[in-house]
C-alpha positions in Angstrom: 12.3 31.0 15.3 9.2 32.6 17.2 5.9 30.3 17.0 3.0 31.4 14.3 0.5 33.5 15.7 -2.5 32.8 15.9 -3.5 35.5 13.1 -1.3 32.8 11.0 -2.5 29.5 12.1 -6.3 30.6 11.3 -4.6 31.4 7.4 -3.2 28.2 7.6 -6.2 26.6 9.0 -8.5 28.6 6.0 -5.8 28.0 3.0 -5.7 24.3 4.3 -9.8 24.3 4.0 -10.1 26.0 0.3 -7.9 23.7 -1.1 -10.3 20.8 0.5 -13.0 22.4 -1.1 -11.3 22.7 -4.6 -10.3 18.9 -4.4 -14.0 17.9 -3.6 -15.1 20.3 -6.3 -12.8 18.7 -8.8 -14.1 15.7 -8.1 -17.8 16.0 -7.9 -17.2 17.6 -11.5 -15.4 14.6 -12.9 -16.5 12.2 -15.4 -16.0 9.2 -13.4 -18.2 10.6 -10.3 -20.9 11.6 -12.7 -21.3 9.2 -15.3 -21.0 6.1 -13.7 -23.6 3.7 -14.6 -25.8 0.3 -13.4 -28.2 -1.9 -14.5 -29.6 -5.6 -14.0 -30.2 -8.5 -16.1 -32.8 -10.3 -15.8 -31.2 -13.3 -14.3 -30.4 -11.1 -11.1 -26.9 -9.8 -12.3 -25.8 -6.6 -11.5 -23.4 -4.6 -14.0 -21.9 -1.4 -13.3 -20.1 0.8 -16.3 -17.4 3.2 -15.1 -16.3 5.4 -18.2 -12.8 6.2 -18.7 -12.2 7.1 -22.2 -8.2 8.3 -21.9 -7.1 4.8 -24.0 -8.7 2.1 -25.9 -8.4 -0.3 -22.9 -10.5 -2.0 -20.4 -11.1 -3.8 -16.8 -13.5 -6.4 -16.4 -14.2 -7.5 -13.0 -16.3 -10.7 -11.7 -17.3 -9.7 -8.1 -18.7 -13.4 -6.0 -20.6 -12.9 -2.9 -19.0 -15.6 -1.4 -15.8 -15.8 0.5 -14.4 -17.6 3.4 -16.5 -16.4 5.9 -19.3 -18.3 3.6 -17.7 -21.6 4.1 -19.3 -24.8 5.8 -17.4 -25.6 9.1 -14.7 -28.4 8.1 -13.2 -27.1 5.0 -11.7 -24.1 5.2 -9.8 -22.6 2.4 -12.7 -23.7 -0.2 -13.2 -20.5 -1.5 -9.8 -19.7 -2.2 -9.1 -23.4 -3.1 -12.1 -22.7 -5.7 -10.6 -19.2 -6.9 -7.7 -21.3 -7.9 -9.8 -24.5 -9.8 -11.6 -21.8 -11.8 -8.4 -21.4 -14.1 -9.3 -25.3 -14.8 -11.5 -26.7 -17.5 -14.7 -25.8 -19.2 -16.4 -27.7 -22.4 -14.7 -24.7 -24.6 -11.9 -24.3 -22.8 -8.5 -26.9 -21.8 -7.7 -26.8 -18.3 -4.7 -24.2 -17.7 -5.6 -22.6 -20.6 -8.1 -19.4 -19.5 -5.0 -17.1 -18.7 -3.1 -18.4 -21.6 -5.6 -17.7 -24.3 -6.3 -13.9 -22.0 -2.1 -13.2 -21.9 -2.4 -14.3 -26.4 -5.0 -11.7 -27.0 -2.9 -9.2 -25.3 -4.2 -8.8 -21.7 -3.4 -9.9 -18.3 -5.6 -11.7 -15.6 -5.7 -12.7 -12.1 -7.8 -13.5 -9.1 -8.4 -13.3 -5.5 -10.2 -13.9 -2.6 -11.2 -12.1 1.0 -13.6 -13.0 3.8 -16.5 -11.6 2.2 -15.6 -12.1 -1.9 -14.0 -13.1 -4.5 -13.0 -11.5 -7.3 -11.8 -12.1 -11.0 -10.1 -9.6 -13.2 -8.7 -9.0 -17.0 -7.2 -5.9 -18.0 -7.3 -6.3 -21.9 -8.1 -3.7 -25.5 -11.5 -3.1 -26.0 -12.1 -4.8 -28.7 -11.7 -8.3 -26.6 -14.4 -7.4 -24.1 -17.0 -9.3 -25.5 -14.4 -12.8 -25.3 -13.5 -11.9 -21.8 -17.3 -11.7 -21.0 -17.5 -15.1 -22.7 -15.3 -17.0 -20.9 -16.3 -15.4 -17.7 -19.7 -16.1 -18.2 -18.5 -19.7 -19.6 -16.7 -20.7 -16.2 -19.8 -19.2 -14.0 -21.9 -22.2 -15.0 -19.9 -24.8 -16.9 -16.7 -25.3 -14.6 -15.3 -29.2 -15.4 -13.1 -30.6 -12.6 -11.1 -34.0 -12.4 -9.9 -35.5 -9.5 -5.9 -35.0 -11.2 -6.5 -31.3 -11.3 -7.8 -30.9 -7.8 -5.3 -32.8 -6.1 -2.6 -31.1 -8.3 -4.2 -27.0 -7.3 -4.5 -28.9 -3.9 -0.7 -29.3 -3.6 -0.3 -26.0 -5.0 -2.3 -24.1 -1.9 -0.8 -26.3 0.7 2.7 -25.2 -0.6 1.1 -21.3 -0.6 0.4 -21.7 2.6 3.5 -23.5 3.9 5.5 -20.3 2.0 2.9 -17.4 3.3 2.3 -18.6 7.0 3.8 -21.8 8.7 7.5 -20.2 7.2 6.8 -16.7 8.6 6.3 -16.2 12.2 5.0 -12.8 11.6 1.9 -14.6 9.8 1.5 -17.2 12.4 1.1 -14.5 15.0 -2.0 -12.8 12.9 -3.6 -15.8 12.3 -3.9 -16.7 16.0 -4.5 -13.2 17.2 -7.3 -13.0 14.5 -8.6 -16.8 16.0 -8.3 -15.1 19.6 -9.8 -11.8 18.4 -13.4 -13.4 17.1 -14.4 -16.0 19.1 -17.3 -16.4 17.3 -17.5 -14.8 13.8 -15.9 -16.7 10.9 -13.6 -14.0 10.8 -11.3 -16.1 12.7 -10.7 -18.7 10.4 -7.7 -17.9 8.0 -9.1 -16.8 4.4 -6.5 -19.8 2.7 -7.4 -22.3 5.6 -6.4 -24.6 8.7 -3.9 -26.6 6.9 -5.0 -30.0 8.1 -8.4 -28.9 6.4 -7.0 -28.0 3.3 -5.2 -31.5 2.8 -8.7 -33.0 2.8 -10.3 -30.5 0.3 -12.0 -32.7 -2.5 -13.5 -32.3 -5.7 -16.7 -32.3 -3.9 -16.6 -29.7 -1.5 -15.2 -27.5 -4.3 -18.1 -28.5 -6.7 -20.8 -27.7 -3.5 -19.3 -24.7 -3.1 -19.4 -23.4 -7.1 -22.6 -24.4 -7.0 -24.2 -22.6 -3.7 -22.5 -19.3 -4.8 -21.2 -19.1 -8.3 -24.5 -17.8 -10.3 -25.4 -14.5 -11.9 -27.9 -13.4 -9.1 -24.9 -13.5 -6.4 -22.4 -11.8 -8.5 -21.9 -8.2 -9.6 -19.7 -7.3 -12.7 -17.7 -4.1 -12.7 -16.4 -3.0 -16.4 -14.4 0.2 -15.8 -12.8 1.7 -19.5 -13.3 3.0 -22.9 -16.7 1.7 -23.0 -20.1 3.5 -22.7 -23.3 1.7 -20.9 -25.0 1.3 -24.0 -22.3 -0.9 -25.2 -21.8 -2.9 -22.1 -25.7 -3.6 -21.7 -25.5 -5.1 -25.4 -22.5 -7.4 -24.5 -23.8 -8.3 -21.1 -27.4 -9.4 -22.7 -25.7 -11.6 -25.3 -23.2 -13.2 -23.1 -24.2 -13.3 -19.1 -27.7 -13.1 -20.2 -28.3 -16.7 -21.0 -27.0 -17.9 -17.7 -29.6 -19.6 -15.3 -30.1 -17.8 -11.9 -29.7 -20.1 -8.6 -33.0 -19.6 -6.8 -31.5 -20.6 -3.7 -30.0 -17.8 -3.2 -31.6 -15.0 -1.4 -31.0 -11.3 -0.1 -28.5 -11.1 3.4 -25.9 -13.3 4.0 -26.5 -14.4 7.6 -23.6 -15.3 9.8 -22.7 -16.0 13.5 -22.0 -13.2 15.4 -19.7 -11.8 18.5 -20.8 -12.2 22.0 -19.8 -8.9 23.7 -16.3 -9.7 25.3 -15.8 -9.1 29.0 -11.9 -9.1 28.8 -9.0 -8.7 26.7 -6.9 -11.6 25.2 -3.5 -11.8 24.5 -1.3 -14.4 22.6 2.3 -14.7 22.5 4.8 -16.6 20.1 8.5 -17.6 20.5 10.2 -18.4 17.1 14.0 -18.8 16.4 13.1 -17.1 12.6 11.9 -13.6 14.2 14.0 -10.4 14.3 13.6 -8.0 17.1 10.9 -8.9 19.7 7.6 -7.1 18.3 4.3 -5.8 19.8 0.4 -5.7 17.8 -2.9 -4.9 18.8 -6.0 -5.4 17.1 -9.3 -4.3 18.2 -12.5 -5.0 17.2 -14.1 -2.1 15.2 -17.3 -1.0 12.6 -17.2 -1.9 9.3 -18.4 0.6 6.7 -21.3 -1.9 6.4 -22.3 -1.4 10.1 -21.3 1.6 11.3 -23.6 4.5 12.2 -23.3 7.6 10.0 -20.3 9.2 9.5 -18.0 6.8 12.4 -16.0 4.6 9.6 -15.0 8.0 8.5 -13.7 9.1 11.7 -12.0 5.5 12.4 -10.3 6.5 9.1 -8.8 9.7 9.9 -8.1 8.8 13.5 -5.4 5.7 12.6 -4.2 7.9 9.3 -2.8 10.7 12.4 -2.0 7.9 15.0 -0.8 5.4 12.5 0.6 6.2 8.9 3.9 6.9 8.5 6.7 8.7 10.3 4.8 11.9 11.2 2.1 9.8 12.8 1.7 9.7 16.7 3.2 6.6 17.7 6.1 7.0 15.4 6.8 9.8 16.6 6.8 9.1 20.2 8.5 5.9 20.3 10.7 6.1 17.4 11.4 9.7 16.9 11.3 11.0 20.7 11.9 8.0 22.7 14.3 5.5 20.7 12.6 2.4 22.3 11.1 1.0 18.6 12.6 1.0 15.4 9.3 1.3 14.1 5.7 2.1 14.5 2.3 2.5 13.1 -1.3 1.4 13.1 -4.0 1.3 10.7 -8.1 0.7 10.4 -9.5 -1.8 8.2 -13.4 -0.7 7.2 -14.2 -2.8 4.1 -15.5 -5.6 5.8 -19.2 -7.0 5.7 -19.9 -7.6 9.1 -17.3 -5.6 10.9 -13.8 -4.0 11.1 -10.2 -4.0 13.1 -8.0 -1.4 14.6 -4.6 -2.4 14.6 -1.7 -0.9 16.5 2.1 -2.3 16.2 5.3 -1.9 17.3 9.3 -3.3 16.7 11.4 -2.9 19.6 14.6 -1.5 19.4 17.4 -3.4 20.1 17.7 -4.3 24.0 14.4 -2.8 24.7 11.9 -4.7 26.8 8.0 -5.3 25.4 6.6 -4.1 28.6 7.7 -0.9 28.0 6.9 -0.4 24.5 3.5 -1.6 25.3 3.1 0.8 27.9 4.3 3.8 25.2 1.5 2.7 23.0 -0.7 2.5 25.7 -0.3 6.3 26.5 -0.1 7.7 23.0 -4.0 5.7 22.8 -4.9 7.4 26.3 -4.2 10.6 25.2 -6.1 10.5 22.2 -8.9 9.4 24.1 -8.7 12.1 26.6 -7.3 14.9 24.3 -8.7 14.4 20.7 -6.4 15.3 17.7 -5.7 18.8 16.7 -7.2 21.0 14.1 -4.0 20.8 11.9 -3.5 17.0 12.6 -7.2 16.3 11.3 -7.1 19.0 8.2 -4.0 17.3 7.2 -5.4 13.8 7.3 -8.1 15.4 5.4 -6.4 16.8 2.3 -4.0 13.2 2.6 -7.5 11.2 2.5 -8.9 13.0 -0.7 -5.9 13.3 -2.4 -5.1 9.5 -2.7 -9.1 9.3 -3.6 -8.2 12.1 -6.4 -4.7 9.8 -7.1 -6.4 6.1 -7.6 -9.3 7.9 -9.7 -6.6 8.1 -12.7 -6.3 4.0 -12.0 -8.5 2.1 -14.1 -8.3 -1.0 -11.8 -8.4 1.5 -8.6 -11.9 2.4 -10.5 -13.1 -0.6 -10.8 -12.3 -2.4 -7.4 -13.3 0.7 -5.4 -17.2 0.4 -6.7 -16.7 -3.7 -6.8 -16.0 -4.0 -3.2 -18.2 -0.9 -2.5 -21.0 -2.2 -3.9 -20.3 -5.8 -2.4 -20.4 -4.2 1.5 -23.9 -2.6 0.6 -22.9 1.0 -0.2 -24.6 2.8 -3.3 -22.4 4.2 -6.0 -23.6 7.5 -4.8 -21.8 6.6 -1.2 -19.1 5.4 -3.4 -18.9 8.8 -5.0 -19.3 10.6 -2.1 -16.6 9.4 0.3 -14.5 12.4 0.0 -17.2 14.6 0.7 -17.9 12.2 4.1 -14.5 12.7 5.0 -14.4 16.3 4.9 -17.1 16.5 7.4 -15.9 14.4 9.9 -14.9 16.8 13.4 -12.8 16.8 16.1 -15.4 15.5 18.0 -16.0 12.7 15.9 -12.9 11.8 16.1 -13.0 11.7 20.5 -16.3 10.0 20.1 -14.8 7.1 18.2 -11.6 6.9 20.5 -12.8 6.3 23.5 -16.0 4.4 21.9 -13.6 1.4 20.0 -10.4 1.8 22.1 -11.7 -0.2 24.7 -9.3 -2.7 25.5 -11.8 -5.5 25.7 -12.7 -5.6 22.3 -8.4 -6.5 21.8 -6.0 -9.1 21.5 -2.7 -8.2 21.9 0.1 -10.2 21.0 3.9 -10.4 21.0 6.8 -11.7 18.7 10.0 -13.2 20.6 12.7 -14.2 19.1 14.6 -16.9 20.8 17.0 -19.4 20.4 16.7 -22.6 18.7 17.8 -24.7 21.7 14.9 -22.7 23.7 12.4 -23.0 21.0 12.6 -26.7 21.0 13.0 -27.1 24.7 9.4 -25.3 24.8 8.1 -27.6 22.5 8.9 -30.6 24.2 5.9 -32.7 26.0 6.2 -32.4 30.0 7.6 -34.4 32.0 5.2 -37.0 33.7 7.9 -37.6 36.9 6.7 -38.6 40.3 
C-alpha cells in the first residue's frame, strides 16, 4: 500500500482540527459550562450549583480541606481514620446509622480521602436534598465518638490496610518508592498510614483533628442535579447556615517542601507473592496548582502518547516490537495541591532481565526528549482528551467531583470550564519543553518487583550473622 502524501496528511491534519473545534464549540455552548453557579455563606462556606436537569436526581458533595498531608507528625492515617468515624454518632443520629437512613430514602452514599481532601457524597431524588444537607451539616459540628466505636473503625482500617498493602507487594513497592520519592513533603507518608501509627490512633487525635479542619469556612459543597441556584441558596441558608465558622482557620495551607534532589533513588523489593519481575518510575512533576501556564497541559498530553494504552510509545516498543514486556504504560498525576508525578512502568516478559527493560524505557523517554511527538500523535491525544471531557460531562458525579477537586487545588470554575480549550492549545513545542524540563532523572525513584522463592525471601530476612 503506498504511504499518504503529504496533500493527504495536511486533510487529515485539518479534518482532525475541525472536529477539535466542533467538540470545544459543543461544549462552550452547553448548559453545564455556562450555567454553573457559586456563592458563599456567611460563615465562610462555599457552594457551587451545577445544573443538570435530564432527571429528578441529585449529587451532594462535602469537599474538606484537609487530608493526609494535613496531619500532625505521629498519627498518620487520621484523616482517613476520621472519614471513617464520621458514619458514627451525632445527637440526632445512632452511630452506623447515617448511610442506613441515606440507602431508606432511596440514595446511596460514600466517602473518601486523598492527600489534599476529603470528600463526602450522596446521590439521592431531589426531593431529599434538603435531609442530606441536614445531616451533613449535622455531622460538620456535632460528631459524638466513644471509645467502643473508635477502637472498633480502628480495627476496621488496620484490617484495610493489611488487605490493600502489607498483602500486595505491588502496594508495598509504591508506598516506599513514594517515601523515597519526597524526602521532605508529606507526600510521602501513605494517605491510610504507617501501620504501627494507626494501632495507636485514639479518640483524641480523631477529635483534634475534626476540630482543626471540619468547619464551614474550610469546606466547599458541590450540589450537581436537577436543582437551580436559587433553590440551593435557600436550602444552604436554612441548613449550613447556622453552623459556626472556626476562626482559626486561615487562607494557604502551608506545608514543608522538597529540597532540590542532586540524584536519583531507587528501591527494590523481593516478595514470594509477585508475578513476573516488574519495573516503575516515578518522577517528580507540577501540579495543576503550581505549574506555569499551559505546562500541566502538556504533561497531560505527553504521558496520554507515551503512556495510555497499547498504541502508546512504550507499549509499542517493548510489547508490540520488541517482546521483552508483557505490558507497558505510564501516566501523569496533576491534581495535586502542592505538586505532581510522572510515572512510567513496565512487566517483564517471561525470562527477560530488568536491566534491559529498563534500558528500553530509558530510550523511548530519550527520544522524546530529543525528538518531540508528532503532529498526528498530539492531534490525536487532543481529540482523546476532550472527548472523555465531553464523555464525563453526561456524569452527574463526574460533574460534581471535577469542580469539587477543581476548586479545592485553586482553579476557578472558569479554568474548570476551560480545560478543553487549554488542551487544544498546547504545541509540539510544549510538549519538548516539558520533556526534557521534568524527565530529569533526579527528580525519580525507580523501583523494581522480584519475585523470588520463599526459601530466598526468608533467608534475606534473616538478621546477619555476628561470627568472628
Amino acid at each position: 500500500m503506498p504511504l499518504p502524501g503529504k496533500r493527504h496528511l495536511l486533510m487529515l491534519f485539518v479534518a482532525t482540527q475541525m472536529m477539535l473545534m466542533q467538540s470545544l464549540a459543543t461544549l462552550q455552548a452547553s448548559a453545564v459550562a455556562t450555567h454553573v453557579g457559586e456563592f458563599m455563606l456567611a460563615n465562610g462556606l462555599k457552594v457551587v450549583v451545577v445544573p443538570d436537569h435530564r432527571s429528578p436526581v441529585v449529587t451532594h458533595y462535602v469537599w474538606y480541606r484537609a487530608g493526609s498531608a494535613d496531619e500532625p507528625p505521629g498519627v498518620s492515617g487520621i484523616a482517613h481514620f476520621l472519614e471513617h468515624l464520621m458514619f458514627k454518632s451525632t445527637d440526632k443520629i445512632a452511630s452506623g446509622d447515617f448511610s442506613k437512613i441515606i440507602s431508606r430514602l432511596g440514595g446511596q452514599d460514600n466517602a473518601f480521602t486523598t492527600h489534599d481532601m476529603t470528600g463526602y457524597f450522596q446521590r439521592i431524588s431531589k426531593e431529599r436534598l434538603q435531609t442530606v444537607m441536614e445531616m451533613e451539616a449535622d455531622r460538620m459540628q456535632n460528631l459524638r465518638l466513644t471509645e467502643k466505636e473508635v477502637a472498633t473503625e480502628r480495627d476496621v482500617i488496620l484490617e484495610e490496610r493489611r488487605t490493600r498493602t502489607e498483602n500486595n507487594p505491588s502496594s508495598i513497592l509504591s508506598e516506599q518508592m513514594s517515601a523515597s520519592l519526597y524526602q521532605n513533603h508529606p507526600y510521602r507518608i501513605p494517605i491510610i498510614g504507617w501501620m504501627h501509627e494507626m494501632a495507636r490512633l485514639s479518640r483524641e487525635d480523631a477529635l483534634a483533628f475534626y476540630k482543626r479542619y471540619y468547619a464551614p469556612n474550610n469546606a466547599i459543597v458541590v450540589i450537581a442535579g436537577d436543582v437551580t441556584i436559587d433553590e440551593v441558596k435557600k436550602l444552604a441558608e436554612a441548613t449550613y447556615g447556622a453552623l459556626k465558622a472556626n476562626p482559626a482557620i486561615s487562607g494557604k495551607r502551608v506545608r514543608p517542601q522538597e529540597p532540590p534532589h542532586p540524584a536519583p533513588r531507587r528501591v527494590q523489593l523481593k516478595d514470594a507473592r509477585a508475578g513476573n519481575a516488574s519495573l516503575r518510575r516515578f518522577y517528580l512533576a507540577p501540579s495543576l496548582a503550581t505549574a506555569a501556564e499551559g505546562e500541566a497541559e502538556a504533561l497531560y498530553l505527553m504521558m496520554k502518547i507515551v503512556g495510555n494504552g497499547p498504541t502508546s510509545r512504550l507499549y509499542q516498543r517493548l510489547v508490540a516490537e520488541e517482546h521483552i514486556a508483557s505490558s507497558a504504560g505510564g501516566w501523569y498525576a496533576g491534581t495535586g495541591l502542592d505538586g505532581g508525578t510522572i510515572g512510567v512502568y513496565a512487566v517483564a516478559a517471561e525470562g527477560v532481565d530488568l536491566d534491559r527493560v529498563e534500558a528500553s524505557i530509558d530510550r523511548v523517554l530519550h527520544e522524546l526528549r530529543q525528538n518531540g511527538v508528532t503532529a498526528d500523535e498530539l492531534q490525536r491525544a487532543k481529540k482523546a482528551f476532550i472527548s472523555e471531557f465531553i464523555y464525563e460531562s453526561d456524569s452527574q458525579s463526574q460533574l460534581a467531583r471535577r469542580y469539587g477537586e477543581g476548586l479545592l487545588i485553586g482553579q476557578t470554575i472558569e479554568q474548570i470550564n476551560n480545560w478543553p480549550t487549554a488542551i487544544s492549545k498546547v504545541s509540539r513545542e510544549d510538549i519538548s519543553r516539558v520533556a526534557d524540563k521534568h524527565l530529569d532523572i533526579r527528580n525519580s525513584v525507580t523501583g523494581t518487583l522480584i519475585p523470588v522463592s520463599p526459601e530466598a525471601e526468608a533467608d534475606t530476612a534473616k538478621p546477619a550473622s555476628n561470627k568472628s
